[in-house]
C-alpha positions as CSV (number, residue, x, y, z in Angstrom):
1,X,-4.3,5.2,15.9
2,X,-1.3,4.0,13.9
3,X,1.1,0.9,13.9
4,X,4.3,0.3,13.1
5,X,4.6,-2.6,10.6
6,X,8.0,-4.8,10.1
7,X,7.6,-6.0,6.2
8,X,8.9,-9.3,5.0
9,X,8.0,-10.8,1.5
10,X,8.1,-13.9,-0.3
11,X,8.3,-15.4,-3.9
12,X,4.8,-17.2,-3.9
13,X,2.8,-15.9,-6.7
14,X,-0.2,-17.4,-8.7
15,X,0.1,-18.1,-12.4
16,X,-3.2,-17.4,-13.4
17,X,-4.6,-14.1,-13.2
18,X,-7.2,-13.4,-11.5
19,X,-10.5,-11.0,-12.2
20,X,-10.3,-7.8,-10.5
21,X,-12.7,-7.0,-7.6
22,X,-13.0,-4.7,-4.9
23,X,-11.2,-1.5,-5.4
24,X,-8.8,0.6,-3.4
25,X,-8.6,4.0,-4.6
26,X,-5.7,5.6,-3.7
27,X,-4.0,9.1,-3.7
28,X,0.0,9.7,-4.3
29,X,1.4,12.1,-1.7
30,X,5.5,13.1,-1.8
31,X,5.4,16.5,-0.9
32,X,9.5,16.1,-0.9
33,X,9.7,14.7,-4.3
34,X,12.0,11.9,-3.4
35,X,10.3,9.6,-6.1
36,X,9.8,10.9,-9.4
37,X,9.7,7.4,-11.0
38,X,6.2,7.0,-9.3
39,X,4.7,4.9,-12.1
40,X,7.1,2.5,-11.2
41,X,6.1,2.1,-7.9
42,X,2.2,2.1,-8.5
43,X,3.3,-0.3,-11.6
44,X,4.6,-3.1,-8.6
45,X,1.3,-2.4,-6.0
46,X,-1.0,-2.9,-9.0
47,X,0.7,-6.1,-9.8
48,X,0.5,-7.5,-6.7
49,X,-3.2,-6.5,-5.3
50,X,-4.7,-7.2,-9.1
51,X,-3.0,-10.4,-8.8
52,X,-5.3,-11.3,-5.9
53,X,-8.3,-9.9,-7.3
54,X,-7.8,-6.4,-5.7
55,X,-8.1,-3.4,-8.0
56,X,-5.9,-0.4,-7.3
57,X,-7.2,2.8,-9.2
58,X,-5.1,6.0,-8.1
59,X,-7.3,9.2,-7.8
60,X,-5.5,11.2,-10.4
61,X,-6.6,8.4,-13.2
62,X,-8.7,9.4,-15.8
63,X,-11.8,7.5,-15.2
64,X,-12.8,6.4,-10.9
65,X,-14.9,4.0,-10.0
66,X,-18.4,4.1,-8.5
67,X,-17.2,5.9,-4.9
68,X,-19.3,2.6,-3.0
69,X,-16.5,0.3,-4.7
70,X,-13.8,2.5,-3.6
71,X,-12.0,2.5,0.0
72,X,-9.9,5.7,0.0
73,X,-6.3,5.9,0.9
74,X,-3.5,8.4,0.7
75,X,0.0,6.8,0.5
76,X,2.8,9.5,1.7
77,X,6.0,8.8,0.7
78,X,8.5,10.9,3.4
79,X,11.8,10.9,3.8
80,X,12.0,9.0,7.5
81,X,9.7,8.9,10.1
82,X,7.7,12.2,10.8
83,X,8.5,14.0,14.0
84,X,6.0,14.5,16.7
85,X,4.0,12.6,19.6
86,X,2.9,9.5,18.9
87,X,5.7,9.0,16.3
88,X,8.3,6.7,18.2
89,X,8.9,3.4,16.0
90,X,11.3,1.0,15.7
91,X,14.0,2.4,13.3
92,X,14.1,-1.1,11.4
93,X,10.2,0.2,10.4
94,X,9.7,1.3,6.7
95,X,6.2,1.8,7.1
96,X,3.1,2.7,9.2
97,X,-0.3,3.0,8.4
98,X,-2.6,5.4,10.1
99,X,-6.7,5.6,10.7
100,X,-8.6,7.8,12.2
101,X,-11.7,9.8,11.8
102,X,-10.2,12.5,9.8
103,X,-7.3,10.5,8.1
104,X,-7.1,7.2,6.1
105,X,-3.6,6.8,5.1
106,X,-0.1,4.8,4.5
107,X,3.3,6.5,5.4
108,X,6.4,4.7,3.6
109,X,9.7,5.5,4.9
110,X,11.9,6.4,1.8
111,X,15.0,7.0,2.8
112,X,14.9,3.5,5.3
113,X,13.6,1.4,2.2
114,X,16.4,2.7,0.7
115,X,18.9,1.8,3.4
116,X,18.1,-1.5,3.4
117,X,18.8,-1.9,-0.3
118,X,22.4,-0.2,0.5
119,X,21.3,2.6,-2.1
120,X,22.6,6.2,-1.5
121,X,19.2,7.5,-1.5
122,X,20.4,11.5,-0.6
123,X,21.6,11.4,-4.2
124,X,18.8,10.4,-6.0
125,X,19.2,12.2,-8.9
126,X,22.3,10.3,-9.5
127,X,20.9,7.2,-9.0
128,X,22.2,3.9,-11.1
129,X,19.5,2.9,-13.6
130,X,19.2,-0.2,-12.1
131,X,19.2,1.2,-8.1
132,X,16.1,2.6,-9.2
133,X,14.2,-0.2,-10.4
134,X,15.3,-2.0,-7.6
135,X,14.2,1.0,-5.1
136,X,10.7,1.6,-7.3
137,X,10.0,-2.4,-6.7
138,X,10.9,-2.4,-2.5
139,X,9.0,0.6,-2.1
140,X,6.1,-0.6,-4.0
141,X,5.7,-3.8,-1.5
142,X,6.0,-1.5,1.2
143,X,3.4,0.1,0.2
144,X,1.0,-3.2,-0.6
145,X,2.0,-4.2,2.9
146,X,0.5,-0.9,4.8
147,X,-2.5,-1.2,2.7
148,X,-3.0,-4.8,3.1
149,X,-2.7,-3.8,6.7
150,X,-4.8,-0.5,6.8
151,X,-8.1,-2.4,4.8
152,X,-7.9,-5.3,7.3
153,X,-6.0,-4.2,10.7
154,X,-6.6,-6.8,12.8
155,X,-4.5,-9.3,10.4
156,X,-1.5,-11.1,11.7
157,X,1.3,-11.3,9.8
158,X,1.7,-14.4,7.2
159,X,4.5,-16.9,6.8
160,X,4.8,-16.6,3.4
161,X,3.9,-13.6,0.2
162,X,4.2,-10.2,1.1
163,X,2.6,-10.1,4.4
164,X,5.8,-12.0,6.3
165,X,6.8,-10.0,9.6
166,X,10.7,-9.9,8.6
167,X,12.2,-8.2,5.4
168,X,15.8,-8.3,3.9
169,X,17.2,-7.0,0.8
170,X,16.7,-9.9,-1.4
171,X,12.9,-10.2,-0.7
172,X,12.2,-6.7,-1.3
173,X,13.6,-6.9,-4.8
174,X,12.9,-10.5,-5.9
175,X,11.2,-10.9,-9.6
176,X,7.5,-12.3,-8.0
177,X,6.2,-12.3,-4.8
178,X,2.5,-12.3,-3.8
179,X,-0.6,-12.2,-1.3
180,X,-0.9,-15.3,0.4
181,X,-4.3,-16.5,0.9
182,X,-5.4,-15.9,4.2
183,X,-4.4,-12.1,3.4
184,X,-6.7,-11.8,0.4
185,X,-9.2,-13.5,2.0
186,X,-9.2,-11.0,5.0
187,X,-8.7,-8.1,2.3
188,X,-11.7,-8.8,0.2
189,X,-13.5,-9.4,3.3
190,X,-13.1,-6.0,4.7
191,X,-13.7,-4.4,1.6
192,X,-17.1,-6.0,1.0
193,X,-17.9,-4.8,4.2
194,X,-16.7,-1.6,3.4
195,X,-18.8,-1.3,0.5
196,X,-21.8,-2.6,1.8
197,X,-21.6,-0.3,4.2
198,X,-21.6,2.6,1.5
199,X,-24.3,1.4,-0.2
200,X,-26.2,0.6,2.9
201,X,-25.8,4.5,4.1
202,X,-26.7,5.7,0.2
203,X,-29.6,3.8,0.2
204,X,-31.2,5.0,3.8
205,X,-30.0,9.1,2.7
206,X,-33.1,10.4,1.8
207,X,-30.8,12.7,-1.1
208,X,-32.0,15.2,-2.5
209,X,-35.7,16.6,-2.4
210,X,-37.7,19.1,-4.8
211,X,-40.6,21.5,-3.7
Protein backbone atom coordinates (compact mmCIF):
# COMPACT_ATOMS: atom_id res chain seq x y z
CA UNK A 1 0.00 0.00 0.00
CA UNK A 2 1.37 3.57 -0.65
CA UNK A 3 0.10 7.19 -0.23
CA UNK A 4 0.64 10.18 -1.80
CA UNK A 5 1.75 12.92 0.67
CA UNK A 6 1.31 16.86 -0.01
CA UNK A 7 4.34 18.41 2.14
CA UNK A 8 4.12 21.73 3.89
CA UNK A 9 6.60 23.00 6.56
CA UNK A 10 6.97 25.52 9.04
CA UNK A 11 9.62 27.57 11.04
CA UNK A 12 8.82 26.17 14.63
CA UNK A 13 11.92 24.71 16.00
CA UNK A 14 13.03 23.97 19.69
CA UNK A 15 16.14 25.65 21.10
CA UNK A 16 17.28 23.11 23.24
CA UNK A 17 18.48 19.96 21.85
CA UNK A 18 17.16 17.18 22.67
CA UNK A 19 18.85 13.45 23.56
CA UNK A 20 18.62 11.11 20.82
CA UNK A 21 16.20 8.05 21.09
CA UNK A 22 14.77 5.71 18.88
CA UNK A 23 16.57 5.13 15.70
CA UNK A 24 15.66 4.93 12.08
CA UNK A 25 18.11 3.34 10.06
CA UNK A 26 18.04 4.16 6.72
CA UNK A 27 19.51 3.24 3.33
CA UNK A 28 20.30 5.87 0.30
CA UNK A 29 18.97 4.67 -3.04
CA UNK A 30 19.56 7.14 -6.42
CA UNK A 31 20.17 4.64 -8.94
CA UNK A 32 19.98 7.91 -11.44
CA UNK A 33 22.53 9.88 -9.66
CA UNK A 34 20.53 13.07 -9.60
CA UNK A 35 22.03 13.96 -6.11
CA UNK A 36 25.56 13.73 -5.63
CA UNK A 37 25.59 16.32 -2.77
CA UNK A 38 23.80 13.46 -0.62
CA UNK A 39 25.46 14.52 2.66
CA UNK A 40 23.67 17.51 2.31
CA UNK A 41 20.48 16.10 2.25
CA UNK A 42 21.02 13.44 5.13
CA UNK A 43 22.83 16.67 6.89
CA UNK A 44 19.00 18.51 7.00
CA UNK A 45 16.84 14.93 7.85
CA UNK A 46 19.35 14.40 10.76
CA UNK A 47 18.79 17.86 11.91
CA UNK A 48 15.41 17.75 12.04
CA UNK A 49 14.50 14.07 13.49
CA UNK A 50 17.61 14.43 16.19
CA UNK A 51 16.00 17.62 16.98
CA UNK A 52 12.99 15.62 18.28
CA UNK A 53 14.80 13.01 19.89
CA UNK A 54 14.79 10.70 16.72
CA UNK A 55 18.17 9.24 15.67
CA UNK A 56 18.76 8.80 11.99
CA UNK A 57 21.87 6.38 11.27
CA UNK A 58 22.25 5.59 7.40
CA UNK A 59 23.26 1.96 6.72
CA UNK A 60 26.50 2.68 4.95
CA UNK A 61 27.78 4.45 8.43
CA UNK A 62 30.60 2.95 10.06
CA UNK A 63 29.19 1.73 13.16
CA UNK A 64 24.82 0.50 13.27
CA UNK A 65 22.98 0.25 16.04
CA UNK A 66 21.67 -2.79 17.85
CA UNK A 67 19.08 -4.07 14.78
CA UNK A 68 16.01 -4.01 17.83
CA UNK A 69 16.62 -0.09 17.89
CA UNK A 70 16.52 0.20 14.34
CA UNK A 71 13.34 0.47 11.95
CA UNK A 72 14.66 0.05 8.45
CA UNK A 73 13.91 2.27 5.49
CA UNK A 74 15.20 2.80 2.06
CA UNK A 75 14.78 6.45 0.70
CA UNK A 76 14.79 6.47 -3.35
CA UNK A 77 15.43 9.52 -4.75
CA UNK A 78 13.89 9.24 -8.63
CA UNK A 79 13.59 11.52 -11.11
CA UNK A 80 9.48 11.87 -11.11
CA UNK A 81 6.99 9.51 -10.28
CA UNK A 82 7.68 5.81 -11.25
CA UNK A 83 5.54 4.39 -14.05
CA UNK A 84 3.31 1.54 -13.46
CA UNK A 85 -0.10 0.39 -11.75
CA UNK A 86 -0.80 1.82 -8.71
CA UNK A 87 1.33 4.80 -9.48
CA UNK A 88 -1.27 7.60 -10.35
CA UNK A 89 -0.69 10.77 -7.89
CA UNK A 90 -1.31 14.04 -7.87
CA UNK A 91 1.46 15.87 -9.91
CA UNK A 92 1.72 18.64 -7.04
CA UNK A 93 3.11 15.22 -4.98
CA UNK A 94 6.96 15.27 -4.20
CA UNK A 95 6.79 12.27 -2.26
CA UNK A 96 5.18 8.82 -1.34
CA UNK A 97 5.98 6.41 0.98
CA UNK A 98 5.45 2.75 0.42
CA UNK A 99 4.94 -0.53 2.96
CA UNK A 100 4.44 -3.70 2.35
CA UNK A 101 5.54 -7.11 3.31
CA UNK A 102 8.52 -7.15 1.12
CA UNK A 103 9.31 -3.33 0.95
CA UNK A 104 9.72 -0.51 3.59
CA UNK A 105 10.55 2.52 1.77
CA UNK A 106 10.30 6.50 0.85
CA UNK A 107 10.25 7.67 -2.87
CA UNK A 108 11.14 11.55 -3.17
CA UNK A 109 10.28 13.09 -6.40
CA UNK A 110 13.56 15.03 -7.53
CA UNK A 111 12.88 16.59 -10.39
CA UNK A 112 9.23 18.00 -8.81
CA UNK A 113 11.12 19.26 -5.50
CA UNK A 114 13.11 20.88 -7.84
CA UNK A 115 10.25 22.56 -9.80
CA UNK A 116 8.85 24.00 -7.07
CA UNK A 117 12.04 25.82 -6.14
CA UNK A 118 12.07 27.12 -10.03
CA UNK A 119 15.63 25.34 -10.30
CA UNK A 120 16.57 23.82 -13.75
CA UNK A 121 17.09 20.52 -12.21
CA UNK A 122 17.91 18.59 -16.00
CA UNK A 123 21.21 20.57 -15.64
CA UNK A 124 22.36 19.66 -12.51
CA UNK A 125 25.80 19.62 -13.05
CA UNK A 126 25.57 23.25 -13.70
CA UNK A 127 23.79 24.05 -10.86
CA UNK A 128 24.37 27.67 -8.99
CA UNK A 129 26.21 26.99 -5.63
CA UNK A 130 23.52 28.30 -3.91
CA UNK A 131 20.45 26.37 -6.05
CA UNK A 132 22.03 23.49 -4.56
CA UNK A 133 21.92 24.14 -1.01
CA UNK A 134 18.63 25.30 -1.45
CA UNK A 135 17.56 21.92 -3.43
CA UNK A 136 19.78 19.63 -0.76
CA UNK A 137 17.58 21.44 2.20
CA UNK A 138 13.81 20.95 0.30
CA UNK A 139 14.63 17.56 -0.54
CA UNK A 140 15.86 16.76 2.89
CA UNK A 141 12.19 17.79 4.48
CA UNK A 142 10.76 15.82 1.96
CA UNK A 143 12.29 13.18 2.88
CA UNK A 144 11.65 13.76 6.99
CA UNK A 145 8.04 14.13 5.89
CA UNK A 146 7.63 10.45 4.12
CA UNK A 147 9.44 8.98 7.05
CA UNK A 148 7.60 10.81 9.61
CA UNK A 149 4.67 9.40 7.61
CA UNK A 150 5.96 5.75 6.86
CA UNK A 151 6.93 5.07 11.02
CA UNK A 152 3.47 6.36 11.99
CA UNK A 153 0.85 6.12 8.92
CA UNK A 154 -2.18 6.66 10.41
CA UNK A 155 -1.03 10.47 11.41
CA UNK A 156 -2.85 13.40 10.09
CA UNK A 157 -1.19 16.11 8.92
CA UNK A 158 -0.14 19.05 11.48
CA UNK A 159 -0.79 22.79 11.31
CA UNK A 160 2.47 23.81 12.04
CA UNK A 161 6.60 22.15 11.64
CA UNK A 162 7.17 19.96 8.85
CA UNK A 163 4.16 17.85 8.89
CA UNK A 164 1.78 20.82 7.33
CA UNK A 165 -0.39 19.37 4.32
CA UNK A 166 0.59 22.46 1.93
CA UNK A 167 4.17 23.30 0.76
CA UNK A 168 5.52 26.48 -1.18
CA UNK A 169 8.97 27.55 -2.03
CA UNK A 170 9.74 29.65 0.92
CA UNK A 171 8.95 26.84 3.51
CA UNK A 172 10.94 24.26 1.84
CA UNK A 173 14.06 26.42 2.08
CA UNK A 174 13.54 28.40 5.28
CA UNK A 175 16.66 28.52 7.86
CA UNK A 176 14.66 26.23 10.86
CA UNK A 177 11.73 24.40 10.73
CA UNK A 178 10.79 21.41 12.93
CA UNK A 179 8.46 18.40 14.23
CA UNK A 180 5.66 19.60 15.98
CA UNK A 181 4.71 17.80 18.95
CA UNK A 182 1.91 15.68 18.28
CA UNK A 183 4.20 14.25 15.37
CA UNK A 184 7.07 13.24 17.61
CA UNK A 185 4.85 11.97 19.94
CA UNK A 186 3.13 9.66 17.37
CA UNK A 187 6.85 8.88 15.97
CA UNK A 188 8.42 7.78 19.11
CA UNK A 189 5.32 5.92 19.78
CA UNK A 190 5.45 3.70 16.84
CA UNK A 191 8.93 3.16 17.16
CA UNK A 192 8.80 1.85 20.77
CA UNK A 193 6.34 -0.39 19.48
CA UNK A 194 8.41 -1.33 16.80
CA UNK A 195 11.20 -2.22 18.94
CA UNK A 196 9.45 -3.92 21.48
CA UNK A 197 8.18 -5.88 19.04
CA UNK A 198 11.89 -6.95 17.98
CA UNK A 199 12.87 -7.69 21.13
CA UNK A 200 9.70 -9.47 22.04
CA UNK A 201 10.23 -11.95 18.75
CA UNK A 202 14.29 -12.24 19.86
CA UNK A 203 13.49 -13.18 23.05
CA UNK A 204 10.68 -16.06 22.32
CA UNK A 205 13.34 -17.46 19.08
CA UNK A 206 14.70 -20.28 20.59
CA UNK A 207 18.33 -19.23 18.45
CA UNK A 208 20.65 -21.32 18.02
CA UNK A 209 21.08 -24.93 19.60
CA UNK A 210 24.26 -27.30 20.02
CA UNK A 211 24.22 -31.18 20.13
Amino acid sequence: MHSAIWLGLSTVLSGAPVEPGPTILASWSDAHGLVPYREDVRKEVESILEGAGIRVLWSDASVEPAPESTLPVVVVVTPSEPAGAGWHLSPSAMGVYLSSDQSSAVYVFYHRVARVLGVASERDGMLEPSDRKRLAKALGRVVVHELVHRVAPDLPHADTGVMQGDLGPSTLTRNHLSLDGDSRSAVLAALREARRVVETANHLSPGPRTK
